[in-house]
C-alpha positions in Angstrom: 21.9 9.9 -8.0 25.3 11.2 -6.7 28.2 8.7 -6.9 30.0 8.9 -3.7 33.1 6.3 -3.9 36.7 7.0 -5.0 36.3 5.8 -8.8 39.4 3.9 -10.1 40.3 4.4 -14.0 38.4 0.9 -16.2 37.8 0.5 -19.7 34.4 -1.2 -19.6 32.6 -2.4 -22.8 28.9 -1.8 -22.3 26.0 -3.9 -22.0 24.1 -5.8 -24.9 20.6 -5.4 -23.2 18.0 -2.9 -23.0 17.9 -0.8 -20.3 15.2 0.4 -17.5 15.4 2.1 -14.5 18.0 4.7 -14.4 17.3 5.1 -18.1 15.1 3.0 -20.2 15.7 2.2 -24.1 13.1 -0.5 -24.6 12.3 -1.6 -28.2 10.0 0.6 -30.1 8.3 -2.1 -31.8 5.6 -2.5 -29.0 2.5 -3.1 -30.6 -1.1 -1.4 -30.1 -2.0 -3.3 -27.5 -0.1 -4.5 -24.8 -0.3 -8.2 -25.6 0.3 -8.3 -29.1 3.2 -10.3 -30.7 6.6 -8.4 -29.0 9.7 -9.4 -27.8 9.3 -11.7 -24.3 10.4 -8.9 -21.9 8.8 -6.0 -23.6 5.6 -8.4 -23.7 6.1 -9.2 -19.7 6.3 -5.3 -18.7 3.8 -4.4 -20.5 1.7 -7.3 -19.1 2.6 -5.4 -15.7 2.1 -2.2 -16.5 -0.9 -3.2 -18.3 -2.5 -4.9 -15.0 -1.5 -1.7 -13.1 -4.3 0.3 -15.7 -7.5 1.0 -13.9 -9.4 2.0 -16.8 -7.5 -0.7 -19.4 -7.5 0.5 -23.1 -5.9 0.4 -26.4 -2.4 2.4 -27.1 -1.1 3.4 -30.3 2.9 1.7 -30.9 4.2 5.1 -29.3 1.4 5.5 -26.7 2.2 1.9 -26.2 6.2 1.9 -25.6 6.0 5.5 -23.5 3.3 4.2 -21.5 5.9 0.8 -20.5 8.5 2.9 -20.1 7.2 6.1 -17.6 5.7 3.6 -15.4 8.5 0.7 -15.0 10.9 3.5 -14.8 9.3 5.4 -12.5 8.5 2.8 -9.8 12.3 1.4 -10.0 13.1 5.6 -9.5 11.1 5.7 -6.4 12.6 2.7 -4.6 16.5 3.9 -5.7 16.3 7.6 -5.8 17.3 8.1 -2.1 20.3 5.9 -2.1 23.6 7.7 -2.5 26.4 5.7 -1.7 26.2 3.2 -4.8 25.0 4.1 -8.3 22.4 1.3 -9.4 20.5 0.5 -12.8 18.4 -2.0 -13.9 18.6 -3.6 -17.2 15.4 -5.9 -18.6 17.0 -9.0 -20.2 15.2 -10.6 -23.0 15.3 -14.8 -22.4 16.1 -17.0 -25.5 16.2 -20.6 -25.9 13.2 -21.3 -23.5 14.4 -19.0 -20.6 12.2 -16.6 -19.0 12.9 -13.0 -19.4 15.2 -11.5 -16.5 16.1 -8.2 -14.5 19.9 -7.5 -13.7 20.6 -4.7 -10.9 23.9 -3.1 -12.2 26.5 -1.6 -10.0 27.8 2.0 -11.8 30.0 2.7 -9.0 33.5 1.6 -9.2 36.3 2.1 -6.6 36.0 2.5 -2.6 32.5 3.1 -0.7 32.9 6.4 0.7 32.8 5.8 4.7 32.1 9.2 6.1 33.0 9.6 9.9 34.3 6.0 10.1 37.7 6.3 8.2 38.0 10.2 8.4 37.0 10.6 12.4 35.1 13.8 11.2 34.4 16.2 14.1 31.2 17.5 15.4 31.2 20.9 16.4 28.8 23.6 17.8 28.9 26.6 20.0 29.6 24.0 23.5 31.9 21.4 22.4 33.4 19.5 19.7 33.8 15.5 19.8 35.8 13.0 18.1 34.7 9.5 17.7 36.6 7.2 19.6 38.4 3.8 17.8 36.0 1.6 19.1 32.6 3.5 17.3 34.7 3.6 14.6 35.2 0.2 14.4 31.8 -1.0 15.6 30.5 0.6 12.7 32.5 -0.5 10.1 32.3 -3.9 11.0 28.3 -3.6 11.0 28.9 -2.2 7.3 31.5 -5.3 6.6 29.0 -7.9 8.0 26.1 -6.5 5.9 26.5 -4.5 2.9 27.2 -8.0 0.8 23.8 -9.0 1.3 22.8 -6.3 -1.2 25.5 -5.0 -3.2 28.9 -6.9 -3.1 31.9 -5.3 -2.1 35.6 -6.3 -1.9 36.2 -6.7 1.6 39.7 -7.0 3.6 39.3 -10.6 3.3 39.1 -10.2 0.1 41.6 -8.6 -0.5 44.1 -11.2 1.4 42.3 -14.0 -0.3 43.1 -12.3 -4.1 47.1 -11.6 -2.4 47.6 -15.0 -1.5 46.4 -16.2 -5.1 48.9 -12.9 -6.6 51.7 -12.4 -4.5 52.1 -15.8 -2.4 50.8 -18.1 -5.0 48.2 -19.3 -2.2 50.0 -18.9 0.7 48.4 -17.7 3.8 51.4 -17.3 6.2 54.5 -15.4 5.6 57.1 -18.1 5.9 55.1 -19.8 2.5 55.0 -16.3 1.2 58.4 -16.1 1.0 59.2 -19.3 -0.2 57.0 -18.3 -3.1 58.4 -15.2 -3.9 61.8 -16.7 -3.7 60.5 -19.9 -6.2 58.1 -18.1 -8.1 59.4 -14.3 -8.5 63.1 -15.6 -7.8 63.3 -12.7 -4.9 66.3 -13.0 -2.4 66.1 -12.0 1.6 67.4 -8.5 1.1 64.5 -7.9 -2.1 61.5 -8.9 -0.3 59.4 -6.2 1.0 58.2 -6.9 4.1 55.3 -4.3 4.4 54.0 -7.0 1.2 53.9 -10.2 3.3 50.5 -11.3 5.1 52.3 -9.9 8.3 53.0 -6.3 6.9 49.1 -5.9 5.3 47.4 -6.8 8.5 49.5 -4.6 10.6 48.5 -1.6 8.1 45.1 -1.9 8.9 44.1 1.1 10.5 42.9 -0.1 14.0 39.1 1.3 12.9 39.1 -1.8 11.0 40.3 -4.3 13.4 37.0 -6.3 14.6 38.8 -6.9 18.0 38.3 -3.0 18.5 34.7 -2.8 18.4 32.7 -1.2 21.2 30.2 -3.7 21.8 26.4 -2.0 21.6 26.0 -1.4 25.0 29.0 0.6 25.0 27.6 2.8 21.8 25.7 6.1 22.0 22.1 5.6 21.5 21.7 7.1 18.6 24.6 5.0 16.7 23.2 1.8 18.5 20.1 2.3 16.9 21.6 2.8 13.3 23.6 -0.8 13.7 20.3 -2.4 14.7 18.6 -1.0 12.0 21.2 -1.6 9.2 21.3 -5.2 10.9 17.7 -6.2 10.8 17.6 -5.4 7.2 20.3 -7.4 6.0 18.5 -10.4 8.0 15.2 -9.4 6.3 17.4 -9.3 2.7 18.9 -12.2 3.1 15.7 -14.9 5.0 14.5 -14.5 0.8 15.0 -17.3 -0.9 17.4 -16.9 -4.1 14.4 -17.0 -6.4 12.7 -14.2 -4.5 15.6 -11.6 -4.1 16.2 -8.7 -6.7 19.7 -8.5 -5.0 20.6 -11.9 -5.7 21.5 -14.2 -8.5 22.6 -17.8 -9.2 25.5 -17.7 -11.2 25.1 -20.4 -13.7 23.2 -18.8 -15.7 24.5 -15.3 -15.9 26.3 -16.1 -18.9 23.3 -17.6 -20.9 21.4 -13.6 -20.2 24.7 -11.9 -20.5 27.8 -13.6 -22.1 29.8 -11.0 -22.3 31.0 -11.5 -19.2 32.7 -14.0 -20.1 35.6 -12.1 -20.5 35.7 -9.6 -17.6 37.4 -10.4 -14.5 35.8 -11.4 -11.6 35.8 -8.9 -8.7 33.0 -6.7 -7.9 33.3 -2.9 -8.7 33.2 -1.6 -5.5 35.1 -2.0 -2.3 35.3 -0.9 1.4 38.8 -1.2 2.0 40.6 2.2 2.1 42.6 3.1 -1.3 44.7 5.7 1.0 46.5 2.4 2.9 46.1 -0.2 0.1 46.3 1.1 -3.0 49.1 -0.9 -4.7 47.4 -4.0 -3.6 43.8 -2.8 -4.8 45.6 -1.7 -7.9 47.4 -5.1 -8.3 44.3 -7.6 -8.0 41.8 -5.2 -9.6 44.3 -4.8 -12.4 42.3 -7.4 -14.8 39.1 -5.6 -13.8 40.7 -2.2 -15.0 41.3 -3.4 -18.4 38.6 -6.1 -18.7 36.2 -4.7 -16.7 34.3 -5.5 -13.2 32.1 -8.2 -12.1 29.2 -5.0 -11.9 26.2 -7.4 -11.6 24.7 -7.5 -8.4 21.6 -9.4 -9.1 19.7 -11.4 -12.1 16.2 -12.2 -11.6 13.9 -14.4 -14.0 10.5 -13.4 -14.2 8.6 -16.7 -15.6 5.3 -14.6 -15.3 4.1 -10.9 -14.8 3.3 -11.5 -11.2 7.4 -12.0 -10.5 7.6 -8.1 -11.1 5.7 -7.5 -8.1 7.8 -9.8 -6.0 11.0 -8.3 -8.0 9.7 -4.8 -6.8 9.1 -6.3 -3.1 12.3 -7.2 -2.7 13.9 -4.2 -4.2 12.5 -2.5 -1.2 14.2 -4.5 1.2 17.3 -3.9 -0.6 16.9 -0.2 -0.9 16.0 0.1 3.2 19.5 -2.0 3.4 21.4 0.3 1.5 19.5 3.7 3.0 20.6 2.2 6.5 24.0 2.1 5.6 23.9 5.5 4.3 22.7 6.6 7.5 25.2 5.2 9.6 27.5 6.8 7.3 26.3 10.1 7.4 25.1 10.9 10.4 27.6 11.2 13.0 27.6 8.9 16.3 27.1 11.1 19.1 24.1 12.8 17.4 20.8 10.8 17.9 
């Protein structure tokens, strides 16, 4: 799959887990038949793939781990392959200490969501006429991405951003008359060495205004065609996120991450990917994300348990809803709003 965001430089150790999906490296001691004495995961996919077999039969070892491999891989391919705008893997997670074997959804992508026609106004043109798109679509569009994306993949947004500022620069302040008393306290700044353009006041006002909510069109006011997109992309972030956390393969509960993967640990805490534009906040991205850059991202969008086989399918259900979140977004993104 293409990788369409702005990557920032990261150091990033890599995973401790077998992988599946984009590329699949399960064990090769798979026994002859599906159900013989493996490790938990390999034993729960083959399981799957096993009940998928209309004529069931016996494998050799190798027959055995290829088998498992073409047909998990190849079903997690199908769902993902159309989705452009974030680079995603699946990794199988083998449970210890009593715990069920699990599926993390990886985020590869690291750095700013590339936003097409919403941050670059790109022109349509033909023989008749060329159009620009206005502010308001701009905006209406971006704030449909900023109100939805999360449900499947997270992403830093622009209050985000402010929230990790206020913790950096204004040692939780949220005003700029605190923010100065902290950079004077904390930083020991005087008046004249105080940027202003770095107080809450001076980021907010360099928003560019096709971020600015207050600037939306409202649907009525959209061409059809983009109205459509925003209903789509909306209705499948509300179908994503009506699953219960148990049921979602873009979701996880975060208290045990670090019993499947605890290497984590030590990374820092911020998703991979964001949709606030390098081009007008790059020092601050660079500042907060700096841990991330030398520690590595928070990359793990989901981690599912599968207690028995039958959780694949539901895994594999929901993936679907997560994909047809994603593939809307893409298509708000690519397709521009005066075209149907």
């Amino acid at each position: 799959m293409a990788n369409r965001s702005s990557r920032l430089p990261a150091s990033v150790s890599p995973l401790s887990a077998d992988l599946a999906g984009r590329t699949v490296a399960l064990s090769p001691d798979v026994q002859t038949a599906f159900d013989g004495p493996l490790g938990a995961h390999h034993k729960m996919l083959g399981r799957w793939v096993a009940s998928l077999d209309e004529a069931p039969r016996l494998y050799t070892r190798g027959e055995a781990r290829q088998r498992i491999e073409r047909q998990f891989n190849s079903a997690v391919l199908e769902i993902l392959k159309s989705i452009e705008i974030v680079d995603l893997r699946a990794t199988v997670l083998e449970g210890e200490d009593g715990r069920p074997p699990a599926i993390a959804l990886i985020c590869d992508s690291i750095g700013q969501m590339d936003l097409g026609w919403i941050e670059k106004s790109n022109v349509l043109r033909n023989a008749l006429f060329e159009q620009v798109a206005p502010v308001g679509l701009q905006a209406a569009a971006y704030q449909a991405l900023a109100t939805t994306i999360n449900a499947a993949v997270p992403m830093i947004g622009f209050e985000d951003l402010m929230e990790e500022l206020s913790a950096y620069y204004w040692d939780g302040s949220q005003d700029d008359e605190g923010a100065i008393t902290s950079m004077k306290e904390w930083r020991g700044l005087e008046d004249d060495e105080i940027d202003v353009e770095q107080l809450p006041s001076g980021v907010l006002a360099r928003r560019p205004p096709w971020m600015i909510a207050a600037n939306a069109y409202p649907l009525k006011k959209l061409p059809t065609g983009l109205a459509n997109r925003i209903r789509r992309l909306r209705k499948a972030s509300e179908a994503l996120g009506a699953l219960e956390i148990t049921d979602s393969a873009w979701r996880f509960n975060s208290d045990f991450v670090l019993e499947y993967l605890p290497e984590y640990e030590d990374r820092g805490t911020l998703p991979s990917m964001t949709i606030v534009p390098f081009d007008v906040f790059a020092r601050e991205i660079d500042d907060v994300a700096r841990p991330c850059m030398e520690l590595g991202f928070h990359d793990i969008v989901s981690l599912y348990q599968l207690p028995t086989p039958g959780a694949i399918d539901q895994w594999f259900t929901s993936l679907k809803l997560g994909a047809e979140l994603l593939l809307a977004a893409q298509d708000l993104i690519d397709t521009h709003p005066f075209q149907p």
